[in-house]
VOTILO-865030 format. One record per residue: residue in one letter; x, y, z of N, C-alpha, C in turn; residue number from 0. Coordinates in nm, 2 decimals. Layout:
<vextors>
+---------+--------+--------+--------+--------+--------+--------+--------+--------+--------+-----+
! residuo !    n.x !    n.y !    n.z !   ca.x !   ca.y !   ca.z !    c.x !    c.y !    c.z ! num !
+---------+--------+--------+--------+--------+--------+--------+--------+--------+--------+-----+
!       A !      X !      Y !      Z !      X !      Y !      Z !      X !      Y !      Z ! NUM !
...
+---------+--------+--------+--------+--------+--------+--------+--------+--------+--------+-----+
</vextors>
This chain:
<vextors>
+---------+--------+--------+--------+--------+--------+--------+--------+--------+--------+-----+
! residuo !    n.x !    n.y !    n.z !   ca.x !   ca.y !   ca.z !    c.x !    c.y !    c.z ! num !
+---------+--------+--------+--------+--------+--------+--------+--------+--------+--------+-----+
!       X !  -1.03 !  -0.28 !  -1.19 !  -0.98 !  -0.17 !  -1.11 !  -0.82 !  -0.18 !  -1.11 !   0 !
!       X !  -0.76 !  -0.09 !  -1.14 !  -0.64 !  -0.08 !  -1.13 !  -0.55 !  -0.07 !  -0.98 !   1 !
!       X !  -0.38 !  -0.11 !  -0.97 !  -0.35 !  -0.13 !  -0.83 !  -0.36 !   0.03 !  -0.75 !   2 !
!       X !  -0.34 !   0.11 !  -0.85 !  -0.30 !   0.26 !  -0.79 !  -0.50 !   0.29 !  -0.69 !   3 !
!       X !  -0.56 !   0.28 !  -0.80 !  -0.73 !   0.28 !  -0.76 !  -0.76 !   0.21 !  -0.64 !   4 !
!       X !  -0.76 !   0.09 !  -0.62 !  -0.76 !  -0.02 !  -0.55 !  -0.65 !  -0.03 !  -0.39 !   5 !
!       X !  -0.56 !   0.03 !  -0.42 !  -0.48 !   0.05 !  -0.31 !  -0.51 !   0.22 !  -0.23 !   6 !
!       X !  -0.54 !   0.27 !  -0.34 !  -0.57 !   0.41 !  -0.25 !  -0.71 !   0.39 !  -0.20 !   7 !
!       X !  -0.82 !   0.28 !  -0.27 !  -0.94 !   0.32 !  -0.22 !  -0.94 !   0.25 !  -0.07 !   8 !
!       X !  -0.87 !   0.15 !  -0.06 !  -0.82 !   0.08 !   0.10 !  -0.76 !   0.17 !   0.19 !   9 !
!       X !  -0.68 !   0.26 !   0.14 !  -0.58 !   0.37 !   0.23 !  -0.74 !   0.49 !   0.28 !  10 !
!       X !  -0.79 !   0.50 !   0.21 !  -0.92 !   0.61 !   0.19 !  -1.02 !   0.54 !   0.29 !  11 !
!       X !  -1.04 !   0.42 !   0.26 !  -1.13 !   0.37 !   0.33 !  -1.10 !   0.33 !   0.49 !  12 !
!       X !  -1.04 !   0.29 !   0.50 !  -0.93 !   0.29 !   0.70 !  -0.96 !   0.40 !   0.74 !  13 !
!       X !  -0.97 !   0.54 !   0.68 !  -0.95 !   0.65 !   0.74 !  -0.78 !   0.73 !   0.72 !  14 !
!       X !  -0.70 !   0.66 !   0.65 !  -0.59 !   0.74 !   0.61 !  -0.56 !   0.79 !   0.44 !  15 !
!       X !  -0.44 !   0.88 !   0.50 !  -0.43 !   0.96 !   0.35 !  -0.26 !   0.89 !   0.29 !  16 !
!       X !  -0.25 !   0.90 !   0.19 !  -0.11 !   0.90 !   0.09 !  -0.01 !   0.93 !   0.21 !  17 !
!       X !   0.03 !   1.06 !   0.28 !   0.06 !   1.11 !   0.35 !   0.13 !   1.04 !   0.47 !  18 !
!       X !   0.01 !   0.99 !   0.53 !  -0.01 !   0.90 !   0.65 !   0.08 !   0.76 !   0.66 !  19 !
!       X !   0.04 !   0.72 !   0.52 !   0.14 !   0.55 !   0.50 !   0.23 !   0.57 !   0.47 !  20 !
!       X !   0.30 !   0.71 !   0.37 !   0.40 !   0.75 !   0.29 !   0.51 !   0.78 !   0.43 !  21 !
!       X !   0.44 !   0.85 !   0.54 !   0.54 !   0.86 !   0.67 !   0.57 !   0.74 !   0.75 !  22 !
!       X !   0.47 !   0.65 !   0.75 !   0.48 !   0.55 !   0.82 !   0.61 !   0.43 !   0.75 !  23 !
!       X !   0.59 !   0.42 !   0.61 !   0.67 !   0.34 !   0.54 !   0.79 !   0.40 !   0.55 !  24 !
!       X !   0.81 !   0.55 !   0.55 !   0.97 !   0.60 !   0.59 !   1.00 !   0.53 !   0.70 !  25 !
!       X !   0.94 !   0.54 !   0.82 !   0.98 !   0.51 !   0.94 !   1.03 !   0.35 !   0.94 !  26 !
!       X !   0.97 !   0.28 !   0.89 !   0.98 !   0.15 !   0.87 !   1.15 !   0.10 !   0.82 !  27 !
!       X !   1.08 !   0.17 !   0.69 !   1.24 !   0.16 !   0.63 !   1.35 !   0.23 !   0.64 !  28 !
!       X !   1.30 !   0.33 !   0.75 !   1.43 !   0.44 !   0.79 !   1.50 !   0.49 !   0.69 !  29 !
!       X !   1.41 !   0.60 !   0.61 !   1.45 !   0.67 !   0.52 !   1.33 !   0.74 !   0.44 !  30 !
!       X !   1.38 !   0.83 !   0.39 !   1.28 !   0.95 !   0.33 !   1.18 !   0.90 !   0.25 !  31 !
!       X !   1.07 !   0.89 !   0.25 !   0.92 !   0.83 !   0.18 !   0.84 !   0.91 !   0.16 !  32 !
!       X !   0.83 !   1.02 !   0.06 !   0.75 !   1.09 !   0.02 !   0.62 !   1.09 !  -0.03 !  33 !
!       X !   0.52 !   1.11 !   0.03 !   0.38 !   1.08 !  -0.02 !   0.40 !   1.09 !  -0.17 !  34 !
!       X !   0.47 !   1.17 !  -0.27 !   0.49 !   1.17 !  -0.40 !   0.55 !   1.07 !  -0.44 !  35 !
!       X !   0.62 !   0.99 !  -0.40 !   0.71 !   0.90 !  -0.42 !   0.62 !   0.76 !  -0.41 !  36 !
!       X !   0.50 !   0.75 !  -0.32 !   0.44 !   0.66 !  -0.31 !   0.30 !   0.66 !  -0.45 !  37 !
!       X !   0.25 !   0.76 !  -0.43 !   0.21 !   0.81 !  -0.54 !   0.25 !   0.77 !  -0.67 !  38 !
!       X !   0.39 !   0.81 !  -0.73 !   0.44 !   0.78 !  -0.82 !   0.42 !   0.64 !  -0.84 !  39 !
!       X !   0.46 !   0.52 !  -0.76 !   0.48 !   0.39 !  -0.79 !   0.37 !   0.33 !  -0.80 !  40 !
!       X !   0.24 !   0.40 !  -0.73 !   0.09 !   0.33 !  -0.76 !   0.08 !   0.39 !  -0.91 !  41 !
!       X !   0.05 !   0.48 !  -0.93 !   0.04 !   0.55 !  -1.07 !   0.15 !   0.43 !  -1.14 !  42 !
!       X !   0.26 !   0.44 !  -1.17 !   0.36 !   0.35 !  -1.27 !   0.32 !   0.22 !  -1.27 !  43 !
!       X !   0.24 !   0.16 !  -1.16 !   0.26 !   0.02 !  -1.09 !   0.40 !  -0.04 !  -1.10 !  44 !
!       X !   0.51 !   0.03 !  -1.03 !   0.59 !  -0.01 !  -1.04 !   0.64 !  -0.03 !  -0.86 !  45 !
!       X !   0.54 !  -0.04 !  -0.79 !   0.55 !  -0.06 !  -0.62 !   0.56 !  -0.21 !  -0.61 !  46 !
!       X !   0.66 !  -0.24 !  -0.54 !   0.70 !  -0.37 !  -0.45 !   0.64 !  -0.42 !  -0.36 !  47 !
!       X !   0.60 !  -0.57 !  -0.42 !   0.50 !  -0.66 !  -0.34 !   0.50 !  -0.64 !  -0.20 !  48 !
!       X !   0.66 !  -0.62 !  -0.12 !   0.70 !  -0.57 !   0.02 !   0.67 !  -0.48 !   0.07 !  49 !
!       X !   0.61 !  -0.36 !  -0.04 !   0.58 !  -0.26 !   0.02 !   0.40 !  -0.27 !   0.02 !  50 !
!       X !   0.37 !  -0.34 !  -0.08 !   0.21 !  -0.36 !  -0.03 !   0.17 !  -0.40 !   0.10 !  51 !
!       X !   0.27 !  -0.53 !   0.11 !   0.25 !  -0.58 !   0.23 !   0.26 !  -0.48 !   0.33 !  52 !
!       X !   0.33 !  -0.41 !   0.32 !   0.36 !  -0.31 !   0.46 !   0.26 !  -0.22 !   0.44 !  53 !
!       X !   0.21 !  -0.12 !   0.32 !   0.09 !  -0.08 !   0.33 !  -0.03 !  -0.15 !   0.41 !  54 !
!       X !  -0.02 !  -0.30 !   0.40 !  -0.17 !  -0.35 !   0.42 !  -0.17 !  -0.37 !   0.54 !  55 !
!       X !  -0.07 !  -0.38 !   0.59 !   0.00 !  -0.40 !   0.77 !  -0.04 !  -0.26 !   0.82 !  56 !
!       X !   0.03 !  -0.14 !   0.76 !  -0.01 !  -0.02 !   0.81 !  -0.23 !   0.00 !   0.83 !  57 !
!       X !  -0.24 !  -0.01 !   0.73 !  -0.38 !   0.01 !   0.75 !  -0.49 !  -0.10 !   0.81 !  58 !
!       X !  -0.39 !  -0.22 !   0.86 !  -0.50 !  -0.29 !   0.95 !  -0.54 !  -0.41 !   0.84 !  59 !
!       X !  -0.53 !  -0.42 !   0.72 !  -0.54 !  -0.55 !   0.61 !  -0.42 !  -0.66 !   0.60 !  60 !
!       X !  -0.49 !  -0.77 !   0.59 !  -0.38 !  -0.89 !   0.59 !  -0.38 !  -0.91 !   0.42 !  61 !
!       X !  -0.30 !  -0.99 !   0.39 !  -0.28 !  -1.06 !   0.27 !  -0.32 !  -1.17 !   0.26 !  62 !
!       X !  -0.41 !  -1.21 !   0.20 !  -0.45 !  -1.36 !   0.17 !  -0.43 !  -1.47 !   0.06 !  63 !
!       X !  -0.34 !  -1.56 !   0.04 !  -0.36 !  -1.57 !  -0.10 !  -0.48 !  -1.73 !  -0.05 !  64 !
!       X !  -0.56 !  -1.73 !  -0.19 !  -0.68 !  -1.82 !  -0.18 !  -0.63 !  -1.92 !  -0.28 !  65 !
!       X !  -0.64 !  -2.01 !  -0.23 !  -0.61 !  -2.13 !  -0.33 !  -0.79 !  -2.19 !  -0.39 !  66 !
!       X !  -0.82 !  -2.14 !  -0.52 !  -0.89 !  -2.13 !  -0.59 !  -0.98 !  -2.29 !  -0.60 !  67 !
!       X !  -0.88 !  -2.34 !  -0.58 !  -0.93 !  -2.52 !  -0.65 !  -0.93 !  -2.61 !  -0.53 !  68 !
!       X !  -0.96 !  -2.53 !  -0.42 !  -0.99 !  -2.59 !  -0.31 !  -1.11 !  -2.55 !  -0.27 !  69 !
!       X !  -1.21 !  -2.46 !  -0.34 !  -1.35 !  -2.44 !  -0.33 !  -1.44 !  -2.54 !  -0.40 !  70 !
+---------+--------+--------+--------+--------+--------+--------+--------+--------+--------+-----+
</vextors>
């Protein structure tokens, strides 16, 4: 699954839209965030690790990294 697929099916799945995080992430960063603009960077996969994070903050998801070789 690709990040654009995978991060919108999270945003879909919460109950919000492109729209919804795209305003929230302006607010954050105090400055204009266009749901096209977010759009654009999932499609390019050219979106910043910092901004995932803040996506996954917005919709209620933590970041986990798993250390593999400790299973």
């Amino acid at each position: 699954m690709s990040i654009k697929s995978e991060i919108k099916s999270l945003i879909i799945r919460k109950g919000y839209t492109i729209k919804d995080v795209a305003d929230q992430l302006g607010e954050k960063y105090n400055k204009s965030y266009s749901p096209e603009n977010l759009s654009n960077k999932l499609r390019r996969e050219t979106i910043q690790y910092k901004e995932v994070k803040d996506i996954a903050d917005i919709i209620g998801y933590k970041l986990v990294w798993d250390d593999k070789e400790q299973q």
